[in-house]
ROSE-895632 format. One record per residue: residue number from 1; chain; x, y, z of N, C-alpha, C in turn. Coordinates in steps of 0.2 Angstrom, whole numbers, plus 5000, padded with zeros to 4 digits. Example, Ala and Ser with C-alpha at 12.3 -4.5 7.8 and 13.67 -1.06 7.14 Angstrom:
<nodes>
(1,A,(5066,4972,5039),(5062,4978,5039),(5066,4984,5039)),
(2,A,(5064,4989,5035),(5068,4995,5036),(5064,5000,5039)),
</nodes>
This chain:
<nodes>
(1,A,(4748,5232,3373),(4750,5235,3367),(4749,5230,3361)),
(2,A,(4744,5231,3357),(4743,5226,3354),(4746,5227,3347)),
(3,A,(4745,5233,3344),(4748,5235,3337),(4744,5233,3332)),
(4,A,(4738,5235,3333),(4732,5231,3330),(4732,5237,3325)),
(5,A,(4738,5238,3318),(4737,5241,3314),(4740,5238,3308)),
(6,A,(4741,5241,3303),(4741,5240,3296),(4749,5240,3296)),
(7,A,(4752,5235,3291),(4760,5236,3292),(4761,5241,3289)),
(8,A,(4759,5244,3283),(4757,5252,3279),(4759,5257,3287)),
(9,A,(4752,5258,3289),(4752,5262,3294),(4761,5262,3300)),
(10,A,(4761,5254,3302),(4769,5257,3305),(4774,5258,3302)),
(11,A,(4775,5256,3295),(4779,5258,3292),(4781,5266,3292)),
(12,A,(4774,5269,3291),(4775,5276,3290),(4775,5279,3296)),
(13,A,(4774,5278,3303),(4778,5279,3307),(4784,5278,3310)),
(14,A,(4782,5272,3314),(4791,5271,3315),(4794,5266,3311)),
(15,A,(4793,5263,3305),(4796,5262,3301),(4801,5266,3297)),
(16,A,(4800,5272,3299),(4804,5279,3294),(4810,5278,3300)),
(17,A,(4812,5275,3305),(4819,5273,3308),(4820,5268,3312)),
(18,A,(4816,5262,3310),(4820,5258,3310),(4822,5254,3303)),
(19,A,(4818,5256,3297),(4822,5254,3291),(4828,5256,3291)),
(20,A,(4831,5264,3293),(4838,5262,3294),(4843,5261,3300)),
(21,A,(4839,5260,3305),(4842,5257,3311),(4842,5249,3308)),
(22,A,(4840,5246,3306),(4840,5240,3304),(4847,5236,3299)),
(23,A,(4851,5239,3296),(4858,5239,3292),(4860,5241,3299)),
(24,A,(4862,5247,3301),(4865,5246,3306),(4865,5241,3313)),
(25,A,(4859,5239,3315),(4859,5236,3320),(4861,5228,3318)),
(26,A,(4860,5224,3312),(4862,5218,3309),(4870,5219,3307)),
(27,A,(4874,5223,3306),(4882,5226,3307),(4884,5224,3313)),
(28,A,(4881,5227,3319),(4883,5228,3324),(4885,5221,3327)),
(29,A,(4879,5219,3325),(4879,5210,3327),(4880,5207,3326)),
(30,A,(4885,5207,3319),(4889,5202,3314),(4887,5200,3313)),
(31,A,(4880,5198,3307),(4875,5194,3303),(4880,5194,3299)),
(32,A,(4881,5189,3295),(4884,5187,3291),(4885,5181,3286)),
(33,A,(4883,5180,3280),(4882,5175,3276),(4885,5169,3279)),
(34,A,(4879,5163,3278),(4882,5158,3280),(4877,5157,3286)),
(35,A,(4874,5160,3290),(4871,5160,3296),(4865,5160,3298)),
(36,A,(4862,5154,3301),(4855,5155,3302),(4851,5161,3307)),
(37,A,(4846,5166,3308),(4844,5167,3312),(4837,5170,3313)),
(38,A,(4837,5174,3319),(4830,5173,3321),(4827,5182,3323)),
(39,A,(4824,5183,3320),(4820,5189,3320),(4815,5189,3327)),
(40,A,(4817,5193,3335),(4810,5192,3338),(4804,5199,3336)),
(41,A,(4801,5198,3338),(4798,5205,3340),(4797,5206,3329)),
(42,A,(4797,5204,3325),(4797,5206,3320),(4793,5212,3316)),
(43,A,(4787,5211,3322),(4783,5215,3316),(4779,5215,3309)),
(44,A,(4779,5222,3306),(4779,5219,3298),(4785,5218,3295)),
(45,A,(4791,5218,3297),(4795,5214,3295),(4801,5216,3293)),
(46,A,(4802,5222,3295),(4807,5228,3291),(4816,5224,3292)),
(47,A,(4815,5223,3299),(4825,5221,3301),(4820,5213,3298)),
(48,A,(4817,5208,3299),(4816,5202,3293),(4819,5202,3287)),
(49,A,(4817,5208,3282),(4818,5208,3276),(4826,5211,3275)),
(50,A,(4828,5216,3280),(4838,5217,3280),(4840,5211,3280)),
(51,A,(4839,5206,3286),(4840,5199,3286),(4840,5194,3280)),
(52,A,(4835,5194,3277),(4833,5191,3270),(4837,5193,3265)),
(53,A,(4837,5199,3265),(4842,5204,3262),(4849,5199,3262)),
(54,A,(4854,5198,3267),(4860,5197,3268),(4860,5188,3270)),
(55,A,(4856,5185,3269),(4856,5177,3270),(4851,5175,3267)),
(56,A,(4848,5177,3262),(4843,5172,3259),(4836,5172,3264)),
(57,A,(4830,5172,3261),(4824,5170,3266),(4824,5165,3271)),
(58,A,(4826,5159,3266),(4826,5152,3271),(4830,5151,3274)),
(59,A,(4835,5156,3276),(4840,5156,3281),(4835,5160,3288)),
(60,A,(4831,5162,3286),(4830,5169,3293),(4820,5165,3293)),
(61,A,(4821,5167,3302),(4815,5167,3303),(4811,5171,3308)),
(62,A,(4805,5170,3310),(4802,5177,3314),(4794,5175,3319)),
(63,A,(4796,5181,3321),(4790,5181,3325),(4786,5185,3330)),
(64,A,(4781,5186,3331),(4776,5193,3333),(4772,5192,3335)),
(65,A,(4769,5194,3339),(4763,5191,3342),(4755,5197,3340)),
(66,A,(4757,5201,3337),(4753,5207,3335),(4753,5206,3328)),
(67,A,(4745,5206,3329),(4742,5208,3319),(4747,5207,3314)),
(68,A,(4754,5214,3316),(4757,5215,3312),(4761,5211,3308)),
(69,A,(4761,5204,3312),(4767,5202,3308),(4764,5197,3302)),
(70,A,(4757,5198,3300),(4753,5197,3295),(4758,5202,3289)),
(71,A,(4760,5207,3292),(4762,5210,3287),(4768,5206,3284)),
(72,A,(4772,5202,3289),(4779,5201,3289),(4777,5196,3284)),
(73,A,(4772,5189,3288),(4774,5185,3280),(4769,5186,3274)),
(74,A,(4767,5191,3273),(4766,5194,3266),(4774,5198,3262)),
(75,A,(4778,5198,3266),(4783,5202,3265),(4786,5200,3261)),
(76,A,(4786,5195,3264),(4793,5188,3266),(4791,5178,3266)),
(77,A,(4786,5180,3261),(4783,5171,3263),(4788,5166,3261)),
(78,A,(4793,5167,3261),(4799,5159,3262),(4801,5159,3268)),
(79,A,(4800,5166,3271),(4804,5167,3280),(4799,5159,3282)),
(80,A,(4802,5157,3288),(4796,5155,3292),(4796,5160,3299)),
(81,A,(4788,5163,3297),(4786,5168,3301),(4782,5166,3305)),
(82,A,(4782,5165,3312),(4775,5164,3314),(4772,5170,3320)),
(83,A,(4766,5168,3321),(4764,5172,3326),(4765,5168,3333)),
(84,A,(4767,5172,3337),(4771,5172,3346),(4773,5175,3348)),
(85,A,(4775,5175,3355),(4777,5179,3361),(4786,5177,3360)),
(86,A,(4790,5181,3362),(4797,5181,3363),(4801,5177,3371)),
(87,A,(4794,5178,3375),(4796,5175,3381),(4793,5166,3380)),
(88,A,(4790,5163,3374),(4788,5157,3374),(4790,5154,3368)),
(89,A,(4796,5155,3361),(4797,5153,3358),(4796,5147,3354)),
(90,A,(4795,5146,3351),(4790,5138,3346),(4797,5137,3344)),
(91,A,(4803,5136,3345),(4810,5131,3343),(4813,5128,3348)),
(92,A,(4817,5123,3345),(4820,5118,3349),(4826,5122,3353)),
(93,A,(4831,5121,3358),(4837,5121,3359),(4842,5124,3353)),
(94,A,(4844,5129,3352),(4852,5131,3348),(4849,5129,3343)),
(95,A,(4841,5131,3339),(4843,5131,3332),(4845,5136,3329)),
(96,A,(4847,5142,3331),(4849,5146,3325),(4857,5148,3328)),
(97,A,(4862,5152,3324),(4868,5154,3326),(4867,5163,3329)),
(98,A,(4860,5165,3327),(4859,5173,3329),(4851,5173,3333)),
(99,A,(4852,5179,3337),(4842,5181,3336),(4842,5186,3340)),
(100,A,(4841,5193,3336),(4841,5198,3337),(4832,5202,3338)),
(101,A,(4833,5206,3342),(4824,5209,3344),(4827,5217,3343)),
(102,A,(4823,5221,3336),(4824,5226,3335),(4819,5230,3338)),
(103,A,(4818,5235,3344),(4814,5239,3347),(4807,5235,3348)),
(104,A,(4808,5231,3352),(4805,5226,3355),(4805,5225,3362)),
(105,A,(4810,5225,3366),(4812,5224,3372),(4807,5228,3376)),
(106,A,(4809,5236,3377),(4805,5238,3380),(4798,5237,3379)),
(107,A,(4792,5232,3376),(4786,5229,3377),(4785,5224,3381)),
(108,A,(4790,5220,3383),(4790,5214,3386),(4790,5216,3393)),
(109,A,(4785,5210,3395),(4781,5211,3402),(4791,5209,3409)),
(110,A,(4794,5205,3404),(4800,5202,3407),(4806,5203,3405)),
(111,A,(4808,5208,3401),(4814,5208,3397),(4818,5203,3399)),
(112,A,(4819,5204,3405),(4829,5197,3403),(4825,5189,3404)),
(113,A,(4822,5188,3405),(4816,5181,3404),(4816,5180,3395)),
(114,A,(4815,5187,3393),(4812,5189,3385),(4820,5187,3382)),
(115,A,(4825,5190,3384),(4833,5190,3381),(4834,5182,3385)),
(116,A,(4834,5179,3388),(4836,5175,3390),(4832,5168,3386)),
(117,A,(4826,5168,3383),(4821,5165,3378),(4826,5166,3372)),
(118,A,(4827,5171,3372),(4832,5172,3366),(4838,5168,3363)),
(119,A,(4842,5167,3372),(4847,5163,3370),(4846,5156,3371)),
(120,A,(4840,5156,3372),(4839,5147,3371),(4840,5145,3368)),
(121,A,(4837,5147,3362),(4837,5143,3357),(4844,5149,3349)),
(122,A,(4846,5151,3354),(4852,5150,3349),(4859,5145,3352)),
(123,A,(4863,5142,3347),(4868,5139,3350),(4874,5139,3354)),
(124,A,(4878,5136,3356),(4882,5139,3362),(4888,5143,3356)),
(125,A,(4889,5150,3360),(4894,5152,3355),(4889,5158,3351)),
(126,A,(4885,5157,3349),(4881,5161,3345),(4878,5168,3350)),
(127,A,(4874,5173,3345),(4878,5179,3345),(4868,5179,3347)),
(128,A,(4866,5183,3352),(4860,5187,3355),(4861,5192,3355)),
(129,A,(4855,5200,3351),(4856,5205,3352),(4849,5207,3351)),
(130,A,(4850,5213,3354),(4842,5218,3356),(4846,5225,3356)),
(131,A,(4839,5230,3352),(4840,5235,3354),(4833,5239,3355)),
(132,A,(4834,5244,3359),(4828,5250,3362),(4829,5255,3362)),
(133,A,(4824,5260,3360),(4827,5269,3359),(4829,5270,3366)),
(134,A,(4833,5276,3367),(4836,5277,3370),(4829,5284,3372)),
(135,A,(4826,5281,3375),(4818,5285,3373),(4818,5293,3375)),
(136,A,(4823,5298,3379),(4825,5305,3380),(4829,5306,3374)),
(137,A,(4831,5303,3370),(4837,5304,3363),(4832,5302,3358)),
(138,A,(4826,5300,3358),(4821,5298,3352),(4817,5306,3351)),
(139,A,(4819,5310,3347),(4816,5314,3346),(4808,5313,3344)),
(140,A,(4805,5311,3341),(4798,5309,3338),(4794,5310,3343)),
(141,A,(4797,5304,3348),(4794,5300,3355),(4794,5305,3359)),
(142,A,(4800,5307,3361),(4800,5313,3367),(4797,5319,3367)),
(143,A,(4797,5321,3360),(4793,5327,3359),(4784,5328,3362)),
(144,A,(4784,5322,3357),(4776,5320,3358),(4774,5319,3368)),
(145,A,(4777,5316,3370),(4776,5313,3377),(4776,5322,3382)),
(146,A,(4782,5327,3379),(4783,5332,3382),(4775,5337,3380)),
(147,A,(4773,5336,3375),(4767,5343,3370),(4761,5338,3376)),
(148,A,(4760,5332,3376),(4756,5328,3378),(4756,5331,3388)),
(149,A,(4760,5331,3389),(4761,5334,3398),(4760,5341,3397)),
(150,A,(4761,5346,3392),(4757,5351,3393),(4751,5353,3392)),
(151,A,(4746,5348,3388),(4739,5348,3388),(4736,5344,3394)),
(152,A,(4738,5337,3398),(4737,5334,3404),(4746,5330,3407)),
(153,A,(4746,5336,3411),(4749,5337,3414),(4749,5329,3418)),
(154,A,(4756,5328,3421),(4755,5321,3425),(4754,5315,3420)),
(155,A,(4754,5314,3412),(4753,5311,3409),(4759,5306,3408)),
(156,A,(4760,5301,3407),(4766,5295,3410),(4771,5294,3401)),
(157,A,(4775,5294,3399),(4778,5292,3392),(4778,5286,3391)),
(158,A,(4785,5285,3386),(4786,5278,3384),(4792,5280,3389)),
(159,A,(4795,5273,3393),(4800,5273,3394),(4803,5266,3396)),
(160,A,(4809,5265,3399),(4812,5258,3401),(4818,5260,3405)),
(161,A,(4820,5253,3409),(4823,5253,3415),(4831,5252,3412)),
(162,A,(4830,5248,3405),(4836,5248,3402),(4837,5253,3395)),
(163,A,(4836,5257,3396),(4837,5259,3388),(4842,5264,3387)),
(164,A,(4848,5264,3393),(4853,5268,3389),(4857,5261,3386)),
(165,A,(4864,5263,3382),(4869,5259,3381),(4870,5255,3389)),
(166,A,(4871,5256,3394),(4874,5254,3400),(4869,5248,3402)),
(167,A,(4861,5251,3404),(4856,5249,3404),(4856,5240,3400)),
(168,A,(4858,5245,3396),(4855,5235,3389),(4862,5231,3391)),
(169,A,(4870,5235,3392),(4873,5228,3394),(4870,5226,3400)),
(170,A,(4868,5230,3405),(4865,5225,3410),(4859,5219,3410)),
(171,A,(4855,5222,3404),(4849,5218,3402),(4853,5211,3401)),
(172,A,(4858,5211,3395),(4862,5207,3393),(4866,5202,3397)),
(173,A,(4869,5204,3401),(4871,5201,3408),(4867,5197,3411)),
(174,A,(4862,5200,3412),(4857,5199,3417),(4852,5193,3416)),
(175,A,(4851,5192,3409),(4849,5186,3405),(4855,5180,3403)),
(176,A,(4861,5180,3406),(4867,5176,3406),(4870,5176,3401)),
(177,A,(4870,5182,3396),(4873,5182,3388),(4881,5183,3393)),
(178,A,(4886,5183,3390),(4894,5181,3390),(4897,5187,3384)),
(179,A,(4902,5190,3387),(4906,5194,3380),(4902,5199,3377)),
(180,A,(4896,5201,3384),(4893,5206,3383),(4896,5216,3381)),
(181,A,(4891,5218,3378),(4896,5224,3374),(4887,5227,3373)),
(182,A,(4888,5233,3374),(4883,5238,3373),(4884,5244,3370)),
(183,A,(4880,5247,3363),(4884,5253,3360),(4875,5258,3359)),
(184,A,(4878,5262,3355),(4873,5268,3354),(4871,5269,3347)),
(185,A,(4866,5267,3344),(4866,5268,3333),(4862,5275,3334)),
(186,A,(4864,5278,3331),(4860,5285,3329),(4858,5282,3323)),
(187,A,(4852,5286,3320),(4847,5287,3316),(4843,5294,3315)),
(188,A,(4842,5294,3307),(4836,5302,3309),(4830,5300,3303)),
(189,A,(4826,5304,3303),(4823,5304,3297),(4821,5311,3295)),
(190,A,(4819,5313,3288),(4817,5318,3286),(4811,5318,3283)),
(191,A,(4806,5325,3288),(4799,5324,3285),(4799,5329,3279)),
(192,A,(4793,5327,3274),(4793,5336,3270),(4789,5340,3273)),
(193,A,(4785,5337,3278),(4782,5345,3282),(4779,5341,3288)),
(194,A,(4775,5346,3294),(4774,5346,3298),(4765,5339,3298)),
(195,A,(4763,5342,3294),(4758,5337,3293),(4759,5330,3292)),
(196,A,(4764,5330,3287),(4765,5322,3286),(4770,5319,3293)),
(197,A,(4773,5324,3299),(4774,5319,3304),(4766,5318,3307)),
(198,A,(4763,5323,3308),(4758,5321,3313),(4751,5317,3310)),
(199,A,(4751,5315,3304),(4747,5312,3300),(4747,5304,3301)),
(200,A,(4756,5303,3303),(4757,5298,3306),(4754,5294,3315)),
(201,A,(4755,5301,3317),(4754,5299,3323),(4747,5297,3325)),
(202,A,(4740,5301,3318),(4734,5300,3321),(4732,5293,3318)),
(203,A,(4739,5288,3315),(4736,5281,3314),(4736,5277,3318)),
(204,A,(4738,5280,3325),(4735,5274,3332),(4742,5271,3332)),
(205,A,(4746,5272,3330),(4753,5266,3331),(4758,5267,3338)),
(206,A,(4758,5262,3341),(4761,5263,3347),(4758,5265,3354)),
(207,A,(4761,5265,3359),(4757,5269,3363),(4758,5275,3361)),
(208,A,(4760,5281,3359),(4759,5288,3358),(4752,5289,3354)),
(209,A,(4754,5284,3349),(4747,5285,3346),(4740,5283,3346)),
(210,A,(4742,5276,3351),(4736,5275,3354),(4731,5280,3358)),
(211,A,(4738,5283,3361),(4734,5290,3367),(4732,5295,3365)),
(212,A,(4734,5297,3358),(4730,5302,3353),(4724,5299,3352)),
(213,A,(4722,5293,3347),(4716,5292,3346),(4712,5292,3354)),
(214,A,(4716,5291,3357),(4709,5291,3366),(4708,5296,3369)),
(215,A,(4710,5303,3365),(4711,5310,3370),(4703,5313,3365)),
(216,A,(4700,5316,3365),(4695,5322,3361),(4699,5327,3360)),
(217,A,(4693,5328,3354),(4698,5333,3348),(4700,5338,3348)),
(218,A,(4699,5341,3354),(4701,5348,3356),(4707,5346,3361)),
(219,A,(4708,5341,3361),(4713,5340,3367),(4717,5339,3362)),
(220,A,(4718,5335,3357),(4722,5332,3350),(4724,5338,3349)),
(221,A,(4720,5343,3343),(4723,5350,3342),(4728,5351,3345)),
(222,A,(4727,5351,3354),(4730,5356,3358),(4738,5352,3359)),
(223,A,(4737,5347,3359),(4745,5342,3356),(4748,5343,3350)),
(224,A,(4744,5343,3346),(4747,5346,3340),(4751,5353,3339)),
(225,A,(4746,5358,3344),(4751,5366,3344),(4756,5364,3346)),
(226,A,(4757,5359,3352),(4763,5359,3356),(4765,5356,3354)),
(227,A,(4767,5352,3349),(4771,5348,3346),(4775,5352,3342)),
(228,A,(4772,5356,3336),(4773,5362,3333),(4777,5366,3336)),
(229,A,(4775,5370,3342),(4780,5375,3345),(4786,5371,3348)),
(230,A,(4789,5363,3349),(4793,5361,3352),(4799,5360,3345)),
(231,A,(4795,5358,3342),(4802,5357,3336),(4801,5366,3331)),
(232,A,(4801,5370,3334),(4801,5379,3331),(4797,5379,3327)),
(233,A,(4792,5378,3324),(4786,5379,3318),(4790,5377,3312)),
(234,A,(4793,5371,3311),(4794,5373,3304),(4791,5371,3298)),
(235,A,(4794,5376,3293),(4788,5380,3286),(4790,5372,3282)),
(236,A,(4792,5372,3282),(4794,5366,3275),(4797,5358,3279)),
(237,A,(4802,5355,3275),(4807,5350,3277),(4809,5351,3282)),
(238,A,(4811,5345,3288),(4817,5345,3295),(4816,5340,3296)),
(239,A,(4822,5339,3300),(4824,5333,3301),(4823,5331,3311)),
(240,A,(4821,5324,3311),(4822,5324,3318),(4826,5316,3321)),
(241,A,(4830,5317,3326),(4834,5313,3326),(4833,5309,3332)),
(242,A,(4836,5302,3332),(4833,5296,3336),(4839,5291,3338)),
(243,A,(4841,5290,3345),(4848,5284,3347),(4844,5278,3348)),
(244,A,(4845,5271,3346),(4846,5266,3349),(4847,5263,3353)),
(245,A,(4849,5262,3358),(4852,5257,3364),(4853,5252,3362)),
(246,A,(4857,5248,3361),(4858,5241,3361),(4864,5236,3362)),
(247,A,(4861,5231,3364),(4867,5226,3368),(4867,5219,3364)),
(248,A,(4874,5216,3364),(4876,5210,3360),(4880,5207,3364)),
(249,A,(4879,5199,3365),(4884,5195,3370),(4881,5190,3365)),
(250,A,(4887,5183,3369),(4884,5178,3366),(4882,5171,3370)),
(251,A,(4880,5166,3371),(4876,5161,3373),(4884,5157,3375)),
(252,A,(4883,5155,3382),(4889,5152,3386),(4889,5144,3384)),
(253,A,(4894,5141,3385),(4896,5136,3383),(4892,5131,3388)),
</nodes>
């Protein structure tokens, strides 16, 4: 999954929830002034700029290893953003007090290797979190992967071994975090109509969208009816809703 797209283009995707999972998820985790930390999986930058938002640029840092995170340090140029993998971090030992991975985990070829990278380089006592949609409660997601099974039947979704709340404290655990705790953030977004969702998905973002652009067009169409007919045709505005999984412990003594 490379993400070989425009930060524009994933914002208007799944940026429509994680800009507000991103308040929520930095709450959960008690970012709080004062604090240095660390953005994995950043992206273009959306949880980066919450972060910067609540501790100043040059308190927060980042990093992605996709295209995208071109977008972050255009976002954000005091962050130090670089580009990298979550499972080989570029920092020393306990530089930061946080470092949090927003809808990231489920990409990594290793997840508790990828969370346990994490608490490397936070310091002892300091706070690691992650979260992953809860991808059967990701309305967006689910839909698409269900209308796609009824044009090519036996076609495989997004999914993860950890993605309920229970799942990610075990992620959490699993990777030696301590005072581990797993909860559930809801999110939803509202479209003005049925085109501007799926205009998003023909930008190649993610694997859902990646599998649109590789289907012909007659099979795209035929995804699109079903898409249509899953969320009941609607005429105008509606809204579709999406949970989080996420897990918070801290880095043992």
């Amino acid at each position: 999954m490379t993400f070989a797209v425009s930060g524009d283009a994933y914002d208007n995707f799944m940026g429509r929830y994680s800009a507000p999972l991103a308040p929520l998820f930095a709450d959960w985790a008690g970012v709080e002034p004062g604090q240095t930390v660390l953005d994995v999986g950043c992206g273009s930058g959306i949880l980066t700029q919450e972060l910067a938002d609540r501790l100043g640029p040059a308190a927060v840092s980042a990093i992605d290893p996709s295209p995208l995170v071109e977008a972050c340090m255009a976002r954000l140029p005091e962050a130090d953003v670089r580009n990298g993998a979550a499972e080989d971090l570029p920092w020393p030992d306990g530089t930061f007090d946080a470092a949090l991975a927003q809808l990231v985990v489920h990409f990594l070829d290793d997840p508790v290797a990828g969370v346990a990278e994490m608490a490397r380089v936070v310091r002892e006592g300091g706070v690691v979190a992650a979260s992953s949609w809860d991808f059967p409660k990701m309305q967006l997601l689910d839909t698409f992967w269900k209308s796609v099974r009824e044009v090519e039947p036996g076609a495989e979704g997004e999914k993860f071994p950890y993605s309920t709340p229970e799942g990610m404290g075990e992620l959490g655990r699993g990777a030696g975090l301590v005072d581990v705790e797993s909860a559930a953030l809801d999110v939803e977004n509202r479209y003005s109509s049925f085109d501007a969702l799926w205009s998003s998905f023909q930008q190649g973002v993610g694997p859902g969208g990646q599998y649109l652009q590789a289907m012909p067009a007659e099979k795209q169409e035929a995804v699109r009816d079903a898409y249509f007919r899953q969320i009941a045709e609607p005429a105008g505005a509606f809204t579709l809703t999406a949970s989080a999984s996420a897990v918070r412990g801290r880095v043992p003594a």
